[in-house]
DRENLO-760225 format. One line per field, with one value per residue: residue number from 0; residue in one letter; x, y, z of N, C-alpha, C in turn. Coordinates in nm, 4 decimals, always signed. Layout:
! residues N
num [NUM | ...] $
residu [a | ...] $
nc1 [X | ...] $
nc2 [Y | ...] $
nc3 [Z | ...] $
cac1 [X | ...] $
cac2 [Y | ...] $
cac3 [Z | ...] $
cc1 [X | ...] $
cc2 [Y | ...] $
cc3 [Z | ...] $
//
This chain:
! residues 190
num [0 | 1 | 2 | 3 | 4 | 5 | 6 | 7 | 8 | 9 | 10 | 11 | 12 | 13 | 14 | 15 | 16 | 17 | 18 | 19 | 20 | 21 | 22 | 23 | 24 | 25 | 26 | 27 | 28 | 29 | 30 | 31 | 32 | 33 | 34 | 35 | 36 | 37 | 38 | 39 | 40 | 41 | 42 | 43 | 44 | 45 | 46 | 47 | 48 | 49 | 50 | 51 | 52 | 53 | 54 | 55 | 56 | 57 | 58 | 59 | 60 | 61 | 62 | 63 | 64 | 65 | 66 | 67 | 68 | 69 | 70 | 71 | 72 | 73 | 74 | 75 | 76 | 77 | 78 | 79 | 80 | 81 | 82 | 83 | 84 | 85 | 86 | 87 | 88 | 89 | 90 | 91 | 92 | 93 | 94 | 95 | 96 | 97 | 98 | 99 | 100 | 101 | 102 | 103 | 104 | 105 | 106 | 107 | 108 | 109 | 110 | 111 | 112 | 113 | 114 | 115 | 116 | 117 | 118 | 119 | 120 | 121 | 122 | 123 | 124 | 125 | 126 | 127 | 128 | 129 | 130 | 131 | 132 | 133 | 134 | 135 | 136 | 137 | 138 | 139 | 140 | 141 | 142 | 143 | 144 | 145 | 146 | 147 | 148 | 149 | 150 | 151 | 152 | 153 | 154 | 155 | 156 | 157 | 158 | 159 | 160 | 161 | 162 | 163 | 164 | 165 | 166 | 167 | 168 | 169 | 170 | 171 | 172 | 173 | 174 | 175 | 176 | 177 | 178 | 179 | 180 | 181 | 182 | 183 | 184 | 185 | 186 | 187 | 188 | 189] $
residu [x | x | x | x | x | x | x | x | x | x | x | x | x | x | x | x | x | x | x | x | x | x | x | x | x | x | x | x | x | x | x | x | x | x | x | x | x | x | x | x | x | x | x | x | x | x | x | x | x | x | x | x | x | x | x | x | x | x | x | x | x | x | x | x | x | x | x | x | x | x | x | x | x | x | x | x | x | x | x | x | x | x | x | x | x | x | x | x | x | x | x | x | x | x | x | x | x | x | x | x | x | x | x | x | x | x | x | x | x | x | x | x | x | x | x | x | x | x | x | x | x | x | x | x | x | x | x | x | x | x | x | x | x | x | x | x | x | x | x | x | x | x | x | x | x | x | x | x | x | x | x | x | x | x | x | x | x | x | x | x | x | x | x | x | x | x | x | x | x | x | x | x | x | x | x | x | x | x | x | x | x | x | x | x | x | x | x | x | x | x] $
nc1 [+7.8922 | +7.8376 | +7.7539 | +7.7535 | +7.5550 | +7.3998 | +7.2746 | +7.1899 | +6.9385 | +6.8685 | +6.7988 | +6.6066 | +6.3784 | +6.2974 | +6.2209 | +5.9895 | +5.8584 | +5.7545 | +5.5951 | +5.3946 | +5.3081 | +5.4127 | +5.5615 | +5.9027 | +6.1330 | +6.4167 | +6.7238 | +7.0254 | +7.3125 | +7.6140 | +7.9225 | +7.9263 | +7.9777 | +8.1351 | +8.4260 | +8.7139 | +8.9203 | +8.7998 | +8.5531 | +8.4406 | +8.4894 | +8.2662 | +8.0470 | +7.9865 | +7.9680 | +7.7625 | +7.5318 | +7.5423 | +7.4439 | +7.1960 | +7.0559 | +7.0916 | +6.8928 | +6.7118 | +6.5578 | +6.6214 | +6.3935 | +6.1770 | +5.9037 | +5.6970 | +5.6847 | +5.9483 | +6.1606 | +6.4028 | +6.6373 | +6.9525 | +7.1339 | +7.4111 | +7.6826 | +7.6972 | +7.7865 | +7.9316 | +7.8738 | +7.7231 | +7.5636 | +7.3776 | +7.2935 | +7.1124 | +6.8838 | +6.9783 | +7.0114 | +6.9853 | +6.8083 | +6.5705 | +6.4289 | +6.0953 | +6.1119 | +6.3960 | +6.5435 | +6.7974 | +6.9890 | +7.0901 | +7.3690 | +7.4744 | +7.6854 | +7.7222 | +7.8267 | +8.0837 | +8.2785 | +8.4369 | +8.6170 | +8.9311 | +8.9778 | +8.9028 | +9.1229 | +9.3121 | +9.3432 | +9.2347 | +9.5237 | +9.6869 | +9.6569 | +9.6583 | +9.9733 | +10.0522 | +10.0047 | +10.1288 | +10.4167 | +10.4096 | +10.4463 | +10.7039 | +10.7475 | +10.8692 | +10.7704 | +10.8018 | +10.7980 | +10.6487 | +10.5171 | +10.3448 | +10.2042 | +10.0200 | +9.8571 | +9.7391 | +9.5746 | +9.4622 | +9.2800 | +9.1051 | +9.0208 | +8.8010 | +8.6889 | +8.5764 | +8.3907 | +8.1866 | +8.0539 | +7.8677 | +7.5290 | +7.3657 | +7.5319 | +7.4275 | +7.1590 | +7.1126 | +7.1925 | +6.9472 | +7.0023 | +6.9038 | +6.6003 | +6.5232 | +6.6524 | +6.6689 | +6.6016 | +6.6657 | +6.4395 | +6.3119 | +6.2331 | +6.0249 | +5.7596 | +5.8248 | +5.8402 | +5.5816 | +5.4191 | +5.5749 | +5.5105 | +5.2167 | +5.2063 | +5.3203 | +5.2164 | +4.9511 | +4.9091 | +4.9188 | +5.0828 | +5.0233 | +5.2045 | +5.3351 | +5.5765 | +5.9032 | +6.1708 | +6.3368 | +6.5718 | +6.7083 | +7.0284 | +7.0966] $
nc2 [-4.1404 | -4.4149 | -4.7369 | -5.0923 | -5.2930 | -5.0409 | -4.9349 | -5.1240 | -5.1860 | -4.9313 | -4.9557 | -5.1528 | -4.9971 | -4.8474 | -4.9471 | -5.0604 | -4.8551 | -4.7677 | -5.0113 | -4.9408 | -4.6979 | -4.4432 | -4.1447 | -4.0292 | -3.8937 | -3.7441 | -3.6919 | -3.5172 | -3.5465 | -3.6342 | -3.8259 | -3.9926 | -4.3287 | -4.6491 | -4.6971 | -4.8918 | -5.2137 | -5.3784 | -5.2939 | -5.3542 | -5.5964 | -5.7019 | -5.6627 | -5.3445 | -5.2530 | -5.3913 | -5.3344 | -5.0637 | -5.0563 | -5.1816 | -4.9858 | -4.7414 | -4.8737 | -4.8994 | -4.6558 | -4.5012 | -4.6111 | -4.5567 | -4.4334 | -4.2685 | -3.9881 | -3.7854 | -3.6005 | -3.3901 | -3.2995 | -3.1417 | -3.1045 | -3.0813 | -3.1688 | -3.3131 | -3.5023 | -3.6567 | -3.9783 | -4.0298 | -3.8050 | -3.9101 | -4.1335 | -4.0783 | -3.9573 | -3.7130 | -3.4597 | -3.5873 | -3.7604 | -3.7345 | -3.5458 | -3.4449 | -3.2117 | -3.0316 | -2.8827 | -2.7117 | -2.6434 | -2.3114 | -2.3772 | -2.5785 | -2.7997 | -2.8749 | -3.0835 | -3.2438 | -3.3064 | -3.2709 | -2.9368 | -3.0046 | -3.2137 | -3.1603 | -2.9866 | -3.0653 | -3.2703 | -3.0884 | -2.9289 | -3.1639 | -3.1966 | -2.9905 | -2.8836 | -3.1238 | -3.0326 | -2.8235 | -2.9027 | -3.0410 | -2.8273 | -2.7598 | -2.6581 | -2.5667 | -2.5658 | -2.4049 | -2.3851 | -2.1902 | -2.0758 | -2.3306 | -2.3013 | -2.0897 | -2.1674 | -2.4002 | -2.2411 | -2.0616 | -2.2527 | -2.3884 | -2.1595 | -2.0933 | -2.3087 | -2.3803 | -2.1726 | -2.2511 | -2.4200 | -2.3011 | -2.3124 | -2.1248 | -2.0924 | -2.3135 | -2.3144 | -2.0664 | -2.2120 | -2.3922 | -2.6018 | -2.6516 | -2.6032 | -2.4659 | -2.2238 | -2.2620 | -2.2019 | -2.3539 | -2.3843 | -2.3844 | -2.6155 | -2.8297 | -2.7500 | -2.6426 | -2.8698 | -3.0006 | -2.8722 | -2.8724 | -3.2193 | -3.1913 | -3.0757 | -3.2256 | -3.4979 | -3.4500 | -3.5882 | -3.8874 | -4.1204 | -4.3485 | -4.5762 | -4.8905 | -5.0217 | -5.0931 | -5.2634 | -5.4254 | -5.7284 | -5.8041 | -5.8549 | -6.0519] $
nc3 [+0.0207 | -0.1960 | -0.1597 | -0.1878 | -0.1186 | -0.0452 | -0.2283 | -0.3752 | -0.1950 | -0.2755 | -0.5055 | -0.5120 | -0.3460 | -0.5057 | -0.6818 | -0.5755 | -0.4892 | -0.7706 | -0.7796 | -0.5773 | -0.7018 | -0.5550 | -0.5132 | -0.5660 | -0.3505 | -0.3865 | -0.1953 | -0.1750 | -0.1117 | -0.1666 | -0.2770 | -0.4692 | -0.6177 | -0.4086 | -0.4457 | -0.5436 | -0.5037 | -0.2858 | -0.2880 | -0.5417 | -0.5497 | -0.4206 | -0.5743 | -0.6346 | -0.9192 | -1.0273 | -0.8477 | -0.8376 | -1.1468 | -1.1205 | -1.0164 | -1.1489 | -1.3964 | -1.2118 | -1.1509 | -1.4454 | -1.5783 | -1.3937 | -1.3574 | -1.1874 | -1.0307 | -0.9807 | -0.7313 | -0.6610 | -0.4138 | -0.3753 | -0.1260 | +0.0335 | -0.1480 | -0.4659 | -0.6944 | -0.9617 | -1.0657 | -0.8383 | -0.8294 | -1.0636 | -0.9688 | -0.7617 | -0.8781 | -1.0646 | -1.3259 | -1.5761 | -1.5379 | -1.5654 | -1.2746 | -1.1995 | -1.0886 | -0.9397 | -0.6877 | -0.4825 | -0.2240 | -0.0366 | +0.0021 | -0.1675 | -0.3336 | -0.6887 | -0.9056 | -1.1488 | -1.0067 | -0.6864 | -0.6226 | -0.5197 | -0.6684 | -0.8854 | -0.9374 | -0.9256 | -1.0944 | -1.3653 | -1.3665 | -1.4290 | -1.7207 | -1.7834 | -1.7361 | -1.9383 | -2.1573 | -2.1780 | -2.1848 | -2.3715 | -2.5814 | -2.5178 | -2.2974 | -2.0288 | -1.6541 | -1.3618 | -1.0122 | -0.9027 | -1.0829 | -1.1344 | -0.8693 | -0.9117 | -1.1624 | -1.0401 | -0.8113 | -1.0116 | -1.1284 | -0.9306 | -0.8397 | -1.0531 | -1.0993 | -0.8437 | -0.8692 | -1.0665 | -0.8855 | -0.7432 | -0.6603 | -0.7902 | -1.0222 | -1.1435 | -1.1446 | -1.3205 | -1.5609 | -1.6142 | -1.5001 | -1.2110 | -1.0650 | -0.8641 | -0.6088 | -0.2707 | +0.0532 | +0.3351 | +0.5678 | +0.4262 | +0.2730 | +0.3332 | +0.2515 | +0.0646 | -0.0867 | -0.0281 | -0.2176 | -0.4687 | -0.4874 | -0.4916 | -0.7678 | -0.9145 | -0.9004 | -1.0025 | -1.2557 | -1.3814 | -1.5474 | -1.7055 | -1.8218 | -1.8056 | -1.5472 | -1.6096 | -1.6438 | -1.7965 | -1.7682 | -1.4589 | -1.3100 | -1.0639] $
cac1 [+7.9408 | +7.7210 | +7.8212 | +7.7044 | +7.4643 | +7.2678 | +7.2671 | +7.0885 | +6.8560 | +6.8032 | +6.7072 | +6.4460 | +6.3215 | +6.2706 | +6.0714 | +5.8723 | +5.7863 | +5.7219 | +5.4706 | +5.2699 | +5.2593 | +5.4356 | +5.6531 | +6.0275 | +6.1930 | +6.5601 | +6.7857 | +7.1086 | +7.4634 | +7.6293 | +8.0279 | +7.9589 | +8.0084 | +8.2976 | +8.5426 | +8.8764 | +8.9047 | +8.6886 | +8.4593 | +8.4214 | +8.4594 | +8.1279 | +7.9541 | +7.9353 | +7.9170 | +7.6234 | +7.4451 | +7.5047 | +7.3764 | +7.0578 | +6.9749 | +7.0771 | +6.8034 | +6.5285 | +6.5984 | +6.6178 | +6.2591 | +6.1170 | +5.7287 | +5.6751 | +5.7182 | +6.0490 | +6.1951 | +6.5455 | +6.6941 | +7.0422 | +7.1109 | +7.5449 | +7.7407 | +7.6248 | +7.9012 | +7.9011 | +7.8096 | +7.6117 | +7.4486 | +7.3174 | +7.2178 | +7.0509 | +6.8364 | +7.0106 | +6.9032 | +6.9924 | +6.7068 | +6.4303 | +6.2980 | +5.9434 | +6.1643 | +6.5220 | +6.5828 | +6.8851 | +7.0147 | +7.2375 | +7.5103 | +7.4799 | +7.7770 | +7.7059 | +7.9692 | +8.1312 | +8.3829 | +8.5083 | +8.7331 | +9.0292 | +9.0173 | +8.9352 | +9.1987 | +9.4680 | +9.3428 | +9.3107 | +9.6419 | +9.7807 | +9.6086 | +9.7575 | +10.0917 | +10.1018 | +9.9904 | +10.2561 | +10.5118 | +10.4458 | +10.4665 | +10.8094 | +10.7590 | +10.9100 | +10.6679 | +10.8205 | +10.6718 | +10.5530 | +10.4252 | +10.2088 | +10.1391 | +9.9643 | +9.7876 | +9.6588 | +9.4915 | +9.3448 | +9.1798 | +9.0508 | +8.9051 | +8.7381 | +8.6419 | +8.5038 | +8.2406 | +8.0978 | +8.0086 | +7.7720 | +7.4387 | +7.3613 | +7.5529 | +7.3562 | +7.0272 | +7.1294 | +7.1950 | +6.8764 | +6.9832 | +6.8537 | +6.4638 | +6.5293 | +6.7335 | +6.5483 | +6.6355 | +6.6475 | +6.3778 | +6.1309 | +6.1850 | +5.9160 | +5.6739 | +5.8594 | +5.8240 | +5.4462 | +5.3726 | +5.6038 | +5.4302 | +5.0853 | +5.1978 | +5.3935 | +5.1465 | +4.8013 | +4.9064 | +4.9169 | +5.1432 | +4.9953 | +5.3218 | +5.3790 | +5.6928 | +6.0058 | +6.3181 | +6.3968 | +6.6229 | +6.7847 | +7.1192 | +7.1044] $
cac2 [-4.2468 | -4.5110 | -4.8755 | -5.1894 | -5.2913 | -4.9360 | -4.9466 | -5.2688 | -5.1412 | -4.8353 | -4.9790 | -5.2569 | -4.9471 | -4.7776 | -5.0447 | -5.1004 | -4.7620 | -4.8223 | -5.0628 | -4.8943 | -4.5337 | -4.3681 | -4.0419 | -4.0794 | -3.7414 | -3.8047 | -3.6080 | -3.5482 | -3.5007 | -3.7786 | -3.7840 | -4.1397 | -4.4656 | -4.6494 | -4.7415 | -5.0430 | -5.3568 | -5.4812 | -5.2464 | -5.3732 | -5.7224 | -5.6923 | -5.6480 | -5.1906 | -5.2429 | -5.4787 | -5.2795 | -4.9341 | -5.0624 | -5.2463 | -4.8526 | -4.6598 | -4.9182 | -4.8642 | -4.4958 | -4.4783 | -4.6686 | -4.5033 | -4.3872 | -4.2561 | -3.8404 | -3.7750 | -3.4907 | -3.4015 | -3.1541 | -3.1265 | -3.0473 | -3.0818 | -3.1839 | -3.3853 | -3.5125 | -3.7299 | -4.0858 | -4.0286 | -3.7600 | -3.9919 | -4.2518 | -3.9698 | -3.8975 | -3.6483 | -3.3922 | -3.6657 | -3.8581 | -3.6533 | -3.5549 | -3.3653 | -3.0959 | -3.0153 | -2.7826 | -2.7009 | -2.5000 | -2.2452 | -2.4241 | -2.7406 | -2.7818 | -2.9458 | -3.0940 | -3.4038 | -3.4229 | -3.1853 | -2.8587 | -3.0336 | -3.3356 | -3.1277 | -2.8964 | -3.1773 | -3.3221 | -2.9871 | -2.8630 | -3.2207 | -3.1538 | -2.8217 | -2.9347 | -3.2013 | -2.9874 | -2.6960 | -2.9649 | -3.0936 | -2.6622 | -2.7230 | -2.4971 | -2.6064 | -2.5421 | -2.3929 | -2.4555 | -2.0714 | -2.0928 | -2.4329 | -2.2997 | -2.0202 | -2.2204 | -2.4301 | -2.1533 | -2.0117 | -2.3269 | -2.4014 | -2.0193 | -2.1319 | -2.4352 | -2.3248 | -2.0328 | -2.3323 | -2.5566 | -2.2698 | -2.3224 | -2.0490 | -2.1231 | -2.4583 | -2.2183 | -2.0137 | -2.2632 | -2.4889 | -2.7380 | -2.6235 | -2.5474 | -2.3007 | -2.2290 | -2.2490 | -2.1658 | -2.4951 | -2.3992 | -2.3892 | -2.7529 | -2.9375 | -2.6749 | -2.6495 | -3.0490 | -3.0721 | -2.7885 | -2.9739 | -3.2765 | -3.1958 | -3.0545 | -3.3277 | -3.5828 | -3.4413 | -3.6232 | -4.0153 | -4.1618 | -4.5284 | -4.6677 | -4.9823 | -5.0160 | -5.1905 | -5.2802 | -5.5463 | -5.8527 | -5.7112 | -5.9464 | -6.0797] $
cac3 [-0.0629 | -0.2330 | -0.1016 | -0.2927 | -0.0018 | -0.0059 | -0.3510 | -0.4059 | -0.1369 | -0.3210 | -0.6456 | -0.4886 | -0.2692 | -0.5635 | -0.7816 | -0.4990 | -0.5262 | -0.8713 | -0.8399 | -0.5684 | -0.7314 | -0.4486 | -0.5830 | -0.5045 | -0.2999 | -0.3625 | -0.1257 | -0.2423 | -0.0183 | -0.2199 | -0.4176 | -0.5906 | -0.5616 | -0.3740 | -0.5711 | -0.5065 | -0.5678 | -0.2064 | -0.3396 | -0.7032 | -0.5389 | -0.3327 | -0.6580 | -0.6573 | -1.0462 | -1.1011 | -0.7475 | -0.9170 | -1.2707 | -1.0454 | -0.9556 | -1.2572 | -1.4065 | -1.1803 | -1.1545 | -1.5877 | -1.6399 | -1.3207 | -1.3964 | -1.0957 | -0.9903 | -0.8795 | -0.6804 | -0.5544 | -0.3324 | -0.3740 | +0.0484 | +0.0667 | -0.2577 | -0.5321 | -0.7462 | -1.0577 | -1.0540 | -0.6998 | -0.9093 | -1.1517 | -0.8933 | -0.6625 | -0.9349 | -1.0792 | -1.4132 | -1.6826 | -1.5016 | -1.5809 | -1.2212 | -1.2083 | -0.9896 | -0.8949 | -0.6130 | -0.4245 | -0.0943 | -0.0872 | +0.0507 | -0.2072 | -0.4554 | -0.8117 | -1.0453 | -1.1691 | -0.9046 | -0.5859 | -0.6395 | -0.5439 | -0.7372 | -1.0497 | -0.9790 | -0.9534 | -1.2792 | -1.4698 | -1.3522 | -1.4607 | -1.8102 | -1.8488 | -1.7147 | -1.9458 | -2.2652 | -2.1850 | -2.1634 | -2.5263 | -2.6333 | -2.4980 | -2.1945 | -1.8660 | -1.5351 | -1.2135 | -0.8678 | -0.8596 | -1.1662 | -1.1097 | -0.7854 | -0.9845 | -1.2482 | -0.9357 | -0.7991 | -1.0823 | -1.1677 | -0.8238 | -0.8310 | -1.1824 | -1.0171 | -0.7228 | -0.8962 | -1.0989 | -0.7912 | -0.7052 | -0.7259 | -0.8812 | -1.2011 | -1.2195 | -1.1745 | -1.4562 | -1.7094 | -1.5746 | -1.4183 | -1.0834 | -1.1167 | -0.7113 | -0.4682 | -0.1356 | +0.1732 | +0.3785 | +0.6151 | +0.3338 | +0.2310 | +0.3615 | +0.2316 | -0.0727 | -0.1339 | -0.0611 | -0.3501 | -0.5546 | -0.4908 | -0.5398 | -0.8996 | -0.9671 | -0.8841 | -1.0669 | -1.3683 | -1.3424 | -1.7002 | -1.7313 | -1.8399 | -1.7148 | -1.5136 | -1.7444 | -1.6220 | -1.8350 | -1.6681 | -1.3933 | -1.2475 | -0.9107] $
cc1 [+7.8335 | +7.7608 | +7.7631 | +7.5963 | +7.3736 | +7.2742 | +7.1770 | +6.9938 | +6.7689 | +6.7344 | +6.5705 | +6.3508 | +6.2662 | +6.1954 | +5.9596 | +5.7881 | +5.7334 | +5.5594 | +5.3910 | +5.2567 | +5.3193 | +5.6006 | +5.7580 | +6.0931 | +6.3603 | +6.6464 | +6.8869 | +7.2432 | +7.5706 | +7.7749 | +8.0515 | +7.9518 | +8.1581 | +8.3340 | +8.6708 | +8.8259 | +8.8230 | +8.5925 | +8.3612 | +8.4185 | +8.3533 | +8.0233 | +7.9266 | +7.9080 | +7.7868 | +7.5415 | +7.4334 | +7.4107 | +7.2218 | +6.9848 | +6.9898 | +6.9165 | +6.6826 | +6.5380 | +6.5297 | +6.4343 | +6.1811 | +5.9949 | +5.6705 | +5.7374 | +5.8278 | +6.1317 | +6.3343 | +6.5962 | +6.8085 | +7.0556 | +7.3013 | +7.6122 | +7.6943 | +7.7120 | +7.9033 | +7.9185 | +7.7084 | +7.5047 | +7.3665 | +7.2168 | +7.1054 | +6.9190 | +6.8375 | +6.9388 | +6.8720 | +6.8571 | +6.5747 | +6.3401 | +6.2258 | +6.0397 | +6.2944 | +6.5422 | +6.7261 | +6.9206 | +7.1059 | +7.3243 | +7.5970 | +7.6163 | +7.7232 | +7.7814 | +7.9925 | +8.2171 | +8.4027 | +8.5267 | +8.8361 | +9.0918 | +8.9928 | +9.0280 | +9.3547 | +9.4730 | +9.3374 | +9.4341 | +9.7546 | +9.7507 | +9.7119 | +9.8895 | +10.1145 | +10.1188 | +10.1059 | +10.3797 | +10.5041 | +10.4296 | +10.6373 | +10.8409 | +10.7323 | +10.8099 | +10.7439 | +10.7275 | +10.6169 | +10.4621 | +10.2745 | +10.1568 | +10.0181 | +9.8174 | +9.6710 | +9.5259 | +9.4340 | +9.2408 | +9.0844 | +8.9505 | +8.7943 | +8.6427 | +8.5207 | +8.3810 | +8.1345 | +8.0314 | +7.9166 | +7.6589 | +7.3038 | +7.4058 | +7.5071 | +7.2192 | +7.0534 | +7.1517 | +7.0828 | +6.8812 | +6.9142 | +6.7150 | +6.4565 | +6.6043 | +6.6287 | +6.6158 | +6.5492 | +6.5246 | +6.2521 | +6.1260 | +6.0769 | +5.7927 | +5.6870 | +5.7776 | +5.6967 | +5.4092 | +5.4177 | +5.5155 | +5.2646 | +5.1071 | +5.1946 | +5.2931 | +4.9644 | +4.7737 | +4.9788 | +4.9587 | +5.1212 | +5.0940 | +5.3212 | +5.5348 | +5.7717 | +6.1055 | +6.3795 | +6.4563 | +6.7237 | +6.8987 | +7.1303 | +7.2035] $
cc2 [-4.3555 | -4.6025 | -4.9849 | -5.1867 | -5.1959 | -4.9154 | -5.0436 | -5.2452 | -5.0061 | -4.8938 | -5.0846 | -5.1142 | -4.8072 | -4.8236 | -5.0688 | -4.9586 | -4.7421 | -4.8833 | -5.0004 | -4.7436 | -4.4681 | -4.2526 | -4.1157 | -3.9394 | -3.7990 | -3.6705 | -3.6085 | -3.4785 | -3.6827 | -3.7540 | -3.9085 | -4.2457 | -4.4641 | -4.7347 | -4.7912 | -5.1026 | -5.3930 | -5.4099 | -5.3655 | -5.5939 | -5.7816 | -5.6894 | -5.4243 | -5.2104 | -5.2782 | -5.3546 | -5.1542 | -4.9368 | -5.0730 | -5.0284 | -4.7726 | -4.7069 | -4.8857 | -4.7399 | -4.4547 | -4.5255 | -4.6418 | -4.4122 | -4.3026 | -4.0742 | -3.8866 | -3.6272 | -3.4879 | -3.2800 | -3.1732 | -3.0014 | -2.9819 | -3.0535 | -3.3030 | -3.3556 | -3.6470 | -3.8270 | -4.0502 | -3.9213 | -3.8163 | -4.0590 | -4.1978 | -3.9175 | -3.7403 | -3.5880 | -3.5196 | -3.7906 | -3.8288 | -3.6447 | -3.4186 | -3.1686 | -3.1207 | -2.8597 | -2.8372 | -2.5952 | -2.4859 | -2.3144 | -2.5722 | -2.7181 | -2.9197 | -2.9563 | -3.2711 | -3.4373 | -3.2583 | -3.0882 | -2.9042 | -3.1161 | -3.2968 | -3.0374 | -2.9788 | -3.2140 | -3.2507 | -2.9654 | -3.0010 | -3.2095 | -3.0583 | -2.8362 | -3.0064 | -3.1326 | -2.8668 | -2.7936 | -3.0222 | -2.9486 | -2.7158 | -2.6598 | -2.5407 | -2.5441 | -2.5507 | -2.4342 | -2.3345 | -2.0404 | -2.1886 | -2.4327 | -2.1939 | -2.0367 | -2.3068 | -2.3322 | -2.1269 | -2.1158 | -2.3460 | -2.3028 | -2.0458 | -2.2536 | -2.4075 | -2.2353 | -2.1255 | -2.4000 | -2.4917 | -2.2944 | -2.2696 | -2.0506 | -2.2496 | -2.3847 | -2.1632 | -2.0491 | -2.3960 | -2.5887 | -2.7733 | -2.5451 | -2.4329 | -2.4012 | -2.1680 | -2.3008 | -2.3256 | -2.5064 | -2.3765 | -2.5515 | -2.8099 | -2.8545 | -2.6982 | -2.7573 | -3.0554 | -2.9595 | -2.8884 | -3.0771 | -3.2864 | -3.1111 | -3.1762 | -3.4935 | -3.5936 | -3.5243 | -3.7935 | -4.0594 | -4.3168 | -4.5543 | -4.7552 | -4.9665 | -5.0954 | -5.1737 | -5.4020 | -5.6750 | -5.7412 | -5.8542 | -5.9564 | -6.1392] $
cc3 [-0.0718 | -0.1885 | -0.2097 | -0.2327 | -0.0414 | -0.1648 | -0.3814 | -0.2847 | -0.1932 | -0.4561 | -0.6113 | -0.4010 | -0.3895 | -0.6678 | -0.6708 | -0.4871 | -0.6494 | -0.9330 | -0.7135 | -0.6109 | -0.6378 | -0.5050 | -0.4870 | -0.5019 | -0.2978 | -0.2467 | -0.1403 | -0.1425 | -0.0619 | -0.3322 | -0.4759 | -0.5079 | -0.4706 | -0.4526 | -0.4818 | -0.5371 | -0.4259 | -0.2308 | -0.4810 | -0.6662 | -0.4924 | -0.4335 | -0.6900 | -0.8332 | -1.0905 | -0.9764 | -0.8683 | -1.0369 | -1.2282 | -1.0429 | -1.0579 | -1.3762 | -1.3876 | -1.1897 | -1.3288 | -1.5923 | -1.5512 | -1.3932 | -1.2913 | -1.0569 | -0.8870 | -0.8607 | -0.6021 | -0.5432 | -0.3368 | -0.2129 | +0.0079 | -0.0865 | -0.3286 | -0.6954 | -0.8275 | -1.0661 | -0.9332 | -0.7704 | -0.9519 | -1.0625 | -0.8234 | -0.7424 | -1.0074 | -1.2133 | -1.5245 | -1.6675 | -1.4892 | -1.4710 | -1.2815 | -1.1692 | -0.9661 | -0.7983 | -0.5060 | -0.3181 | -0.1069 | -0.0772 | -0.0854 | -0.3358 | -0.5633 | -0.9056 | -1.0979 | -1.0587 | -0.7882 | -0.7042 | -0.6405 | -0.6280 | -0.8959 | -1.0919 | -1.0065 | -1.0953 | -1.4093 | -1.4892 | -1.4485 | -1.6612 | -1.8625 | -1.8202 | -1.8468 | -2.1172 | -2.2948 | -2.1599 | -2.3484 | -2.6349 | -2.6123 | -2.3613 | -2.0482 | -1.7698 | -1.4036 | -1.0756 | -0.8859 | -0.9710 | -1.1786 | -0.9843 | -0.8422 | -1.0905 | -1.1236 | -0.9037 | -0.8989 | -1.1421 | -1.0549 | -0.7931 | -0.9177 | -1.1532 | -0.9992 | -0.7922 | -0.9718 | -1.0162 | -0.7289 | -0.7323 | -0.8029 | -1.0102 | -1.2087 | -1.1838 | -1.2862 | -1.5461 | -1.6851 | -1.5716 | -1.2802 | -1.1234 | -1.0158 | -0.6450 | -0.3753 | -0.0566 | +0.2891 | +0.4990 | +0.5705 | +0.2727 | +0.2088 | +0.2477 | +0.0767 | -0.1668 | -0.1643 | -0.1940 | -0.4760 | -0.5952 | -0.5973 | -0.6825 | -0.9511 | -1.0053 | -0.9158 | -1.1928 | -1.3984 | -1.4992 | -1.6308 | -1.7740 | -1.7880 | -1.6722 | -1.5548 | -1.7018 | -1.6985 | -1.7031 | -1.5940 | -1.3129 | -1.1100 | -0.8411] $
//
């Protein structure tokens, strides 16, 4: 979980990489921000925006391993695909989505519940225990990361005791080719 705090640490720790040239390795075991109201009262909106910011106008080679789960907003922030790194690799184990299995099977199922209710067409328990499952199965085969290899979102899957190795190859691609851009974040709110 993102916090406000490590959020507004991540985005100054990520302009400061910025201005001295220093690639940014994101590592990714991350299901979002936190979210309530002492959340949202701490500032998580303006922090998150502070890092989607530096992140978006980032100049700088960036690389991320998707390790655990990596789940939509923390995606984003994590440097996720929409953020154009250099590289995206992931280990077997890593799940990739907008949200969990369970929490998209609650919200499909209430979906499909709510659409077979305006057909007319009442929903038993053994029935929506049914529909459950089969979404959760449906779910579940997407969060592999194998089906985010096969529609390239995932550049490899690598076996977690090739990391390091992995990284410096990465790297030294990633980093033969120096884009003069200046770094642009516009006004950022403090």
């Amino acid at each position: 979980m993102i916090y406000h705090d490590s959020a507004d640490k991540m985005a100054r720790f990520i302009m400061d990489c910025n201005q001295t040239w220093t690639p940014l390795v994101f590592l990714q075991d991350v299901s979002g921000f936190m979210v309530g109201r002492d959340s949202e009262q701490s500032g998580i909106i303006r922090a998150g925006a502070k890092v989607v910011n530096a992140i978006s106008n980032s100049r700088v080679p960036k690389l991320t391993v998707i390790l655990g789960g990596s789940y939509g907003a923390g995606n984003y922030a994590m440097c996720g695909k929409a953020f154009d790194p250099r590289f995206i690799f992931a280990w077997p184990t890593a799940e990739y989505a907008v949200m969990g299995s369970a929490q998209a099977a609650s919200t499909l199922l209430d979906v499909n519940i709510a659409a077979m209710k305006r057909r007319g067409h009442a929903v038993d328990a053994a029935e929506l225990e049914e529909i459950r499952r089969k979404v959760t199965e449906a779910y579940d085969a997407c969060l592999n990361p194998r089906y985010s290899a096969a529609r390239g979102w995932v550049d490899e899957i690598i076996e977690p005791a090739k990391t390091r190795d992995t990284l410096i190859e990465a790297l030294e691609v990633a980093t033969r080719h120096a884009d003069d851009e200046p770094f642009r974040t516009g006004v950022l709110q403090v």
